[in-house]
C-alpha positions in Angstrom: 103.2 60.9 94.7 101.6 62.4 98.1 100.6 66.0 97.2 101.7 68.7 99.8 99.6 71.2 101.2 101.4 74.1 100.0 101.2 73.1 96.6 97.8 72.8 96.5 96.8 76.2 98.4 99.2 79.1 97.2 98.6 79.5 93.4 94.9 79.5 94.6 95.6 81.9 97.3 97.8 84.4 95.3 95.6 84.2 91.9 92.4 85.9 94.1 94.3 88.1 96.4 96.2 89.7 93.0 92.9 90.7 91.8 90.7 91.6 94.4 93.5 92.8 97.1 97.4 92.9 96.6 98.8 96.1 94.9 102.5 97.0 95.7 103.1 100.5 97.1 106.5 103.0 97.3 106.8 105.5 99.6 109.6 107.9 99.1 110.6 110.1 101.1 110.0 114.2 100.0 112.7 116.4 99.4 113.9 117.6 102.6 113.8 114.8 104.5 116.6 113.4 106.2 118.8 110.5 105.0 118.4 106.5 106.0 115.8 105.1 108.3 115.7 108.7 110.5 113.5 109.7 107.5 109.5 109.4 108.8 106.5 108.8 105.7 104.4 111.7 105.2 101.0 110.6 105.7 98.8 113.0 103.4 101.5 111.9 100.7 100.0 110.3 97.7 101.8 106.5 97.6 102.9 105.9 93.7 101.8 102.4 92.8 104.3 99.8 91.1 101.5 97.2 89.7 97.8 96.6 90.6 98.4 92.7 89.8 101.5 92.2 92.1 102.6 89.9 95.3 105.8 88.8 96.6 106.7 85.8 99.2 108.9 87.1 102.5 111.4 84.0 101.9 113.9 84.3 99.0 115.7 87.6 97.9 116.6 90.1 97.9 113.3 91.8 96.7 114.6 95.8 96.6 118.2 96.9 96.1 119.4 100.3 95.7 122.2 100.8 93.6 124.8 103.5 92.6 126.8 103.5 89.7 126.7 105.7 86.4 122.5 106.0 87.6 121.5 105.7 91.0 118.5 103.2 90.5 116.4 101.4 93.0 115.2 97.8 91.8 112.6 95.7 92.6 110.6 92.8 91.2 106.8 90.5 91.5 105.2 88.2 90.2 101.7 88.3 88.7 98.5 86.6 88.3 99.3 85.5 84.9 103.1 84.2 86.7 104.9 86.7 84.8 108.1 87.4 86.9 108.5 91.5 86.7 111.7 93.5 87.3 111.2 97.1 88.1 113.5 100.2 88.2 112.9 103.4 89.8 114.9 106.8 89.3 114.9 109.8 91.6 112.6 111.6 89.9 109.9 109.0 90.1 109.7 107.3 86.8 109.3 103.4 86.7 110.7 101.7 83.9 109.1 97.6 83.9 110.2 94.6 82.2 109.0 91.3 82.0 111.9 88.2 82.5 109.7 85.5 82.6 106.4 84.7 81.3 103.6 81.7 82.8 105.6 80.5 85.7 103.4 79.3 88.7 101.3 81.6 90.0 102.1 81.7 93.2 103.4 84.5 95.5 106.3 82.2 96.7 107.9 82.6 92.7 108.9 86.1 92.9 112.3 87.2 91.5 115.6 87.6 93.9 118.1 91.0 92.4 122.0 90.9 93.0 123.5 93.5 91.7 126.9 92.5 90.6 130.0 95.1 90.8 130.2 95.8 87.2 126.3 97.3 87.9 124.4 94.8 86.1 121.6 92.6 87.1 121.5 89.0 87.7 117.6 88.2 88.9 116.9 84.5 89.9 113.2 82.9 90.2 112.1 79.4 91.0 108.6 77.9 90.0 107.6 76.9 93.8 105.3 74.5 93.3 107.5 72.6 91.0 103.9 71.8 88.9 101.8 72.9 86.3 97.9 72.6 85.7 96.9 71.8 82.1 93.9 71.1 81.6 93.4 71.2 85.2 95.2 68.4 86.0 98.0 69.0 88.1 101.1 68.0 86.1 104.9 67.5 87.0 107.7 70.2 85.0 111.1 70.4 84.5 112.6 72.6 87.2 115.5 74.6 88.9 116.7 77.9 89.4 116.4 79.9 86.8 118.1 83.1 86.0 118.9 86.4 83.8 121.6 89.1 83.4 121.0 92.2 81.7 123.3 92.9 78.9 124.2 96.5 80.0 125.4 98.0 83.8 122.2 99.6 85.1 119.8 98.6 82.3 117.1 96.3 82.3 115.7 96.7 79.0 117.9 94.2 77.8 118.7 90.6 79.2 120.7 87.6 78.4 119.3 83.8 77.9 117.7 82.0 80.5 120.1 80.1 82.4 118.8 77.3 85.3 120.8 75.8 87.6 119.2 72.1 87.7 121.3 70.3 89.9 119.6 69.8 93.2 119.2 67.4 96.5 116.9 64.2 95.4 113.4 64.8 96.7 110.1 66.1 95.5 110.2 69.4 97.0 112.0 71.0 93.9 113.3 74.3 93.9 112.2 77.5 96.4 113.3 80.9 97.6 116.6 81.5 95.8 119.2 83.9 98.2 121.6 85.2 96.6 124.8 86.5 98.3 128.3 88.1 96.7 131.5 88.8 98.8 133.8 91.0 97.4 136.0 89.7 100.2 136.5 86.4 98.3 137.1 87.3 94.8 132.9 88.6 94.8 132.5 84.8 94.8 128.0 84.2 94.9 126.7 81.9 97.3 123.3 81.3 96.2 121.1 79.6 98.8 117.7 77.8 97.9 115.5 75.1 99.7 116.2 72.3 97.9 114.5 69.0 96.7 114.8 67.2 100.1 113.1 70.6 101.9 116.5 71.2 103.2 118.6 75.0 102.8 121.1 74.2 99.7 124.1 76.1 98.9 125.4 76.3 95.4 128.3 78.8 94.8 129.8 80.4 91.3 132.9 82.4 90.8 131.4 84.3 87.6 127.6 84.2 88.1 127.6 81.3 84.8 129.3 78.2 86.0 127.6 77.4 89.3 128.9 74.1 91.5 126.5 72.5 93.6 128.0 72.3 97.5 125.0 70.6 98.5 123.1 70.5 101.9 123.6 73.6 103.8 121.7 72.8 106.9 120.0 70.5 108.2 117.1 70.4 110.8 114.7 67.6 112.3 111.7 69.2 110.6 110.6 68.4 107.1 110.7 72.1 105.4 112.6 74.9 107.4 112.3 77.9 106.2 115.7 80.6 106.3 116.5 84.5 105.6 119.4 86.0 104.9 121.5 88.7 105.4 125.1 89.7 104.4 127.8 92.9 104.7 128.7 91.7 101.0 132.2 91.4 102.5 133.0 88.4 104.2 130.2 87.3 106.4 126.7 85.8 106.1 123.8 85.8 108.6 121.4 82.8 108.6 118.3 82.8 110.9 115.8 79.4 110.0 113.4 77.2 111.5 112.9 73.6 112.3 110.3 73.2 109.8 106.6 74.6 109.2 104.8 75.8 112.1 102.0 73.9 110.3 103.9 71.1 110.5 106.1 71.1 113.6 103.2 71.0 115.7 105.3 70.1 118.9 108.0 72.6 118.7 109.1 75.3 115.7 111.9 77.5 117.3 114.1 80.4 115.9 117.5 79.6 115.3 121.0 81.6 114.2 124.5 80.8 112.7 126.9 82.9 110.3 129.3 82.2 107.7 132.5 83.6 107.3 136.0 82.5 106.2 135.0 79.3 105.3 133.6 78.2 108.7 130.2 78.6 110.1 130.0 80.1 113.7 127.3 80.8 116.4 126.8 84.8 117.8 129.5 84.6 119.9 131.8 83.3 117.7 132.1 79.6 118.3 133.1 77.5 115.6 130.5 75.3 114.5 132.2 73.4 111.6 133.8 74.2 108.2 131.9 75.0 105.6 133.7 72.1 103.6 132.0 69.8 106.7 128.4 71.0 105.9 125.5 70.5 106.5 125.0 72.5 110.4 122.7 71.1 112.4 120.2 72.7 114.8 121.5 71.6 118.1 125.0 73.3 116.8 123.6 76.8 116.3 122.1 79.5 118.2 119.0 78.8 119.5 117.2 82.4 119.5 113.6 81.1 120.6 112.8 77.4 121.7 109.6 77.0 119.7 108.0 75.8 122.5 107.7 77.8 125.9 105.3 80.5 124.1 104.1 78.8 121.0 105.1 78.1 117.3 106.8 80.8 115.8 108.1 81.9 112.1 110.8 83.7 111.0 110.7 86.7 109.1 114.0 88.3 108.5 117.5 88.8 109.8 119.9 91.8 109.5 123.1 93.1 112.2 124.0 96.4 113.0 127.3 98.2 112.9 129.3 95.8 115.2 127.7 93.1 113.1 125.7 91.7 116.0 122.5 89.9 114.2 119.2 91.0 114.8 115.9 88.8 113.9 112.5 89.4 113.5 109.6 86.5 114.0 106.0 86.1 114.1 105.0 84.1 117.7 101.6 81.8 117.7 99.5 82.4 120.8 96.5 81.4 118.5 94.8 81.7 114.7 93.8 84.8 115.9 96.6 86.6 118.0 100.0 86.8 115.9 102.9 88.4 118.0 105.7 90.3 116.7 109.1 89.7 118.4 112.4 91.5 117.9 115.5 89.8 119.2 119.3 91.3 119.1 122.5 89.8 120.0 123.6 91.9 122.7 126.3 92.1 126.0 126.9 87.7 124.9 123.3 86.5 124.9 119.9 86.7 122.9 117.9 89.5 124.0 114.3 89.7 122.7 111.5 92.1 123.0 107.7 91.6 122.1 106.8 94.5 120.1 103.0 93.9 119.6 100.1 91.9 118.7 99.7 91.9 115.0 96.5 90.7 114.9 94.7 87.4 112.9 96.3 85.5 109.9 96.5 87.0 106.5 94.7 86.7 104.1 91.9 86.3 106.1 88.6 83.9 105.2 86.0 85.4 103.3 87.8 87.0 100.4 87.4 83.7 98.1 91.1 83.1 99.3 92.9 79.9 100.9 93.4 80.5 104.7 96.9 80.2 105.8 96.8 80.2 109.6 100.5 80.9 110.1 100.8 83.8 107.8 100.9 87.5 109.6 100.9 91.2 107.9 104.7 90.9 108.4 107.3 92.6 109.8 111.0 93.8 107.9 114.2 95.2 109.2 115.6 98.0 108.0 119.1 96.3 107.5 121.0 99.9 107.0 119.1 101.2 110.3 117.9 97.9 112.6 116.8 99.9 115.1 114.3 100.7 112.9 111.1 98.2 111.7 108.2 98.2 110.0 105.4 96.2 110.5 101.5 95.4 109.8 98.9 94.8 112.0 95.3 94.8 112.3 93.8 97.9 113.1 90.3 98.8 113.1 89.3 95.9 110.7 92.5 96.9 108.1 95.8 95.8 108.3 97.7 98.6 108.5 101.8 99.6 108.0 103.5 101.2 111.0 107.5 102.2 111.6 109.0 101.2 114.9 112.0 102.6 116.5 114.6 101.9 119.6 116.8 104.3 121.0 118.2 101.9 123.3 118.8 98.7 121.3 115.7 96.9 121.5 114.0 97.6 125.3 111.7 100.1 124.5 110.0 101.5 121.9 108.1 104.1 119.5 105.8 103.8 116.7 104.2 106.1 114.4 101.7 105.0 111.4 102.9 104.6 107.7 99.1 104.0 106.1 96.3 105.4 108.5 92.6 105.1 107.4 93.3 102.6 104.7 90.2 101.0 103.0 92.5 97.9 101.5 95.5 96.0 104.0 98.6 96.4 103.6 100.9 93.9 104.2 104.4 92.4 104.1 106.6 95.3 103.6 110.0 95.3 102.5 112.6 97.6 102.8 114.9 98.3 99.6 118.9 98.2 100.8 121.7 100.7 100.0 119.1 103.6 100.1 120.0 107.1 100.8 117.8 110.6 101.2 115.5 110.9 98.1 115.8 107.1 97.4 112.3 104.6 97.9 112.2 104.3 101.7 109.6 101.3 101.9 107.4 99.2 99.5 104.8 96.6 100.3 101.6 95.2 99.5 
């Protein structure tokens, strides 16, 4: 069987960066702040560390939900150099409580865990080994794989979890299973649609009324390139945000574009509401959705996440390909019936970068996140002055112009590929990353 690059490079790349570089970070915000994304980081605050041996992927999640039931909890998970998958919960007052749900998985950034948070309050986690292959010995051998997931016994709690359950069907292929998405609409009976890209590299969709019993729907979407790569987004309600690529910008050498359609109601639709096909119909294809950047006029480009604001117009953020060396960040909104997109800045080289005994990955940038409960807000990291560095940007006026004020300043490490945990409120972890 022909290798693929990916599965060759990440483990690699993720086993040295664990050690030498990555440690995931919280900021929260202190008391007397302001509530939601107006809230700014204090920059002499000390940042409390989750793990010192921690990295996540920016596909497949999502990686930080806050949650209010009996608690109010906000939880997050990682994977480690060892590919232990870790769940995480963090109260108010600070305190981290840390479980392990897995043990020797692939280590490889692109395993980490995915949290829903059902209504009842407890936990259903999902991970997927991404490289669908297992050194022994140090030969690279094939192992059973799928979708694997946990529930913890109790609302609220994860000291205690259920069996392992996996969800094994798949699309035939070789690319086995990545970046499971899961999604619950209260709207339909808080039926999960859990999204994944599936043995034929294409977006799969797999749905379950109770989280146990799961029914493969099979091919979500399909492009003309050979991996695309998807985020999502949802109001938990009744609708479903999808921004994806053709393929690998690695790959796609001719053309990797940004591209849109939503879910709801059983149908799929572009931003302004056209009707692309019923869900029953599936897969979409590219030429039927939104086409949010060509791929072509400026360069490859990436997506990095997706999120709409209170009219549930979609917003998308993506990484734009001058060169190796110049990664732009672009921010585009669904605004007045047409695509509107800003270039926010340059964000610098690929990450990691050569010379740290790590695998170069030309397409990967410090990355950028939405704030989905404030879009108008996002943080990004960049290069600056040799370090790649977090910063929080803001609009006023829907996306044409702009402020930014630094999270880390002076850092002697990078940080990189921040997240933003959902649901949060004043007091509650405003930003983690790596």
């Amino acid at each position: 069987m022909t290798e693929h690059p990916d599965r060759l490079s990440l483990g690699r790349s993720l086993s040295a960066a664990c050690v030498v570089l990555l440690t995931l970070l919280i900021w929260a915000p202190s008391s007397g702040t302001s509530s939601g994304a107006a809230s700014v980081p204090v920059l002499d605050q000390a940042h409390p560390v989750l793990s010192e041996d921690a990295a996540w992927t920016w596909f497949g999640g999502p990686r930080a939900v806050t949650y209010e039931g009996v608690l109010r909890r906000t939880y997050t998970g990682w994977i480690d150099t060892r590919g232990d998958v870790k769940i995480a919960a963090i109260d108010p007052d600070g305190s981290i409580e840390t479980q392990t749900l897995w043990r020797d998985q692939d280590r490889d950034d692109h395993s980490n865990p995915s949290i829903l948070v059902r209504p009842d309050g407890r936990l259903v986690v999902f991970s997927a080994p991404h490289c669908w292959r297992k050194k022994h010995g140090g030969v690279r051998q094939r192992k059973e794989g799928g979708v694997y997931y946990r529930v913890s016994e109790r609302p609220e709690d994860i000291s205690a979890w259920g069996p392992v359950g996996a969800i094994v069907d798949n699309a035939a292929g070789s690319f086995g299973w990545s970046y499971p998405t899961p999604v619950q609409l209260s709207g339909e009976g808080n039926k999960i649609y859990l999204f994944w890209r599936g043995g034929n590299g294409q977006p799969i969709l797999a749905t379950s009324d109770d989280g146990s019993d799961w029914s493969l729907e099979g091919v979500f979407l399909r492009t003309e390139g050979r991996r695309p790569y998807f985020v999502v987004a949802s109001n938990d309600v009744d609708e479903i945000h999808i921004a994806f690529t053709r393929g690998h910008p690695g790959e796609e050498k001719k053309e990797n574009g940004i591209h849109y359609l939503k879910y709801r109601d059983g149908s799929l639709y572009r931003a302004d509401g056209t009707l692309i096909r019923d869900l029953s119909d599936m897969p979409a294809r590219t030429e039927e959705c939104d086409t949010v950047y060509d791929g072509i006029s400026s360069g490859l480009s990436w997506v990095w996440d997706v999120a709409f604001d209170e009219a549930g117009a979609p917003i998308i953020v993506y990484a734009l390909f001058v060169s190796d060396d110049d990664h732009r960040y672009r921010y585009a909104r669904w605004r007045d019936g047409e695509w509107t997109t800003t270039e926010l800045t340059a964000a610098g080289p690929a990450f990691p970068r050569p010379g740290f005994g790590i695998t170069h990955e030309r397409y990967y940038s410090g990355g950028i996140a939405l704030d989905h409960d404030d879009p108008d807000v996002v943080y990004l990291s960049r290069k600056v002055d040799e370090v790649y560095e977090i910063e929080r940007w803001q609009t006023d006026d829907g996306g044409e112009t702009w402020s930014s004020r630094p999270v880390t300043d002076g850092s002697v490490v990078d940080n990189v590929r921040p997240v933003v945990p959902s649901g949060r409120a004043a007091g509650d972890p405003e930003l983690l990353w790596m």
